[in-house]
Wavefront OBJ file of the C-alpha trace (Angstrom):
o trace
v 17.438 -22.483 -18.596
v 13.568 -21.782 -18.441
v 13.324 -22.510 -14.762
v 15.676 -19.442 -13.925
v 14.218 -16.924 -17.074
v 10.718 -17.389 -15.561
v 11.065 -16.985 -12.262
v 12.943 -13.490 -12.832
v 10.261 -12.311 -15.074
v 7.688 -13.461 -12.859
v 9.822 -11.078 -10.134
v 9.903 -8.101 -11.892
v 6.395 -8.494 -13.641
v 5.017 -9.000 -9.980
v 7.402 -5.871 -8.640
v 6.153 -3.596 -11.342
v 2.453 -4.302 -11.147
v 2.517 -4.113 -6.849
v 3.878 -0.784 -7.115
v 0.759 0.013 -9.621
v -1.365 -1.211 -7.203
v -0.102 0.645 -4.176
v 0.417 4.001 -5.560
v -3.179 3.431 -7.221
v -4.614 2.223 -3.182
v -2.355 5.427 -1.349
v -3.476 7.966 -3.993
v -7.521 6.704 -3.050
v -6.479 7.030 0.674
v -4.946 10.248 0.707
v -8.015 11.733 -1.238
v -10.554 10.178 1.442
v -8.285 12.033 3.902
v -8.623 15.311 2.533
v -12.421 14.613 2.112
v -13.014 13.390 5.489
v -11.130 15.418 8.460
v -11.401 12.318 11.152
v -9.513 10.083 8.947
v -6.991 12.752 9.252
v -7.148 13.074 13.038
v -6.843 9.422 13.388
v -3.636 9.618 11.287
v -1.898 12.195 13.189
v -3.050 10.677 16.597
v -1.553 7.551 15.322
v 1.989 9.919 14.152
v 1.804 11.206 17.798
v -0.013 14.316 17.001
v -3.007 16.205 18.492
v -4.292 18.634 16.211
v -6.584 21.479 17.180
v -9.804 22.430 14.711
v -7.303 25.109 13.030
v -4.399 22.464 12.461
v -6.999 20.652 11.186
v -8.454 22.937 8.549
v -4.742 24.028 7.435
v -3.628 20.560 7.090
v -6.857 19.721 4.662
v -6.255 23.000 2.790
v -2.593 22.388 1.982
v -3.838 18.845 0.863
v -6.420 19.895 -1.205
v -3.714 22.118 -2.917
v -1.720 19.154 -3.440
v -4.585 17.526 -5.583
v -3.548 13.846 -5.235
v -6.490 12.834 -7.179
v -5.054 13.624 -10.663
v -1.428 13.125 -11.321
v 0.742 16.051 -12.216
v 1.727 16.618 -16.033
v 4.580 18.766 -17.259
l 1 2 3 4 5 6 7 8 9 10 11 12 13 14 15 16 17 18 19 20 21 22 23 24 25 26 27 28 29 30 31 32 33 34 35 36 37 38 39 40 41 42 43 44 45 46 47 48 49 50 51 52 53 54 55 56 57 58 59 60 61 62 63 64 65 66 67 68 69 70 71 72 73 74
């Protein structure tokens, strides 16, 4: 019986605390984008984009607006 229970929670225990880990690791990346606008060029080159130097300061204004670094609270 214990060598079906413990894999399962192992499962879900592991599930639970990798999605911790990557919102945690793309919340830290998406703030170094806003900060730093060639991390952002390299990023849309890599979508198939080439963004001119007004692209580029809209697309770090609307994500400083978004604010990724603190999560939202209602």
């Amino acid at each position: 019986m214990w060598g079906v229970i413990i894999p399962i929670v192992t499962l879900i225990v592991g599930l639970i605390i990798g999605f911790i880990v990557g919102v945690f690791y793309l919340r830290s990346q998406l703030t170094k984008m806003q900060n730093d606008p060639e991390t952002l060029q390299k990023m849309a080159k890599q979508m198939g984009y080439n963004m001119n130097k007004q692209q580029m300061q809209k697309a770090q204004q609307m994500m400083k607006n978004q604010n990724f670094a603190k999560p939202r609270r209602k």
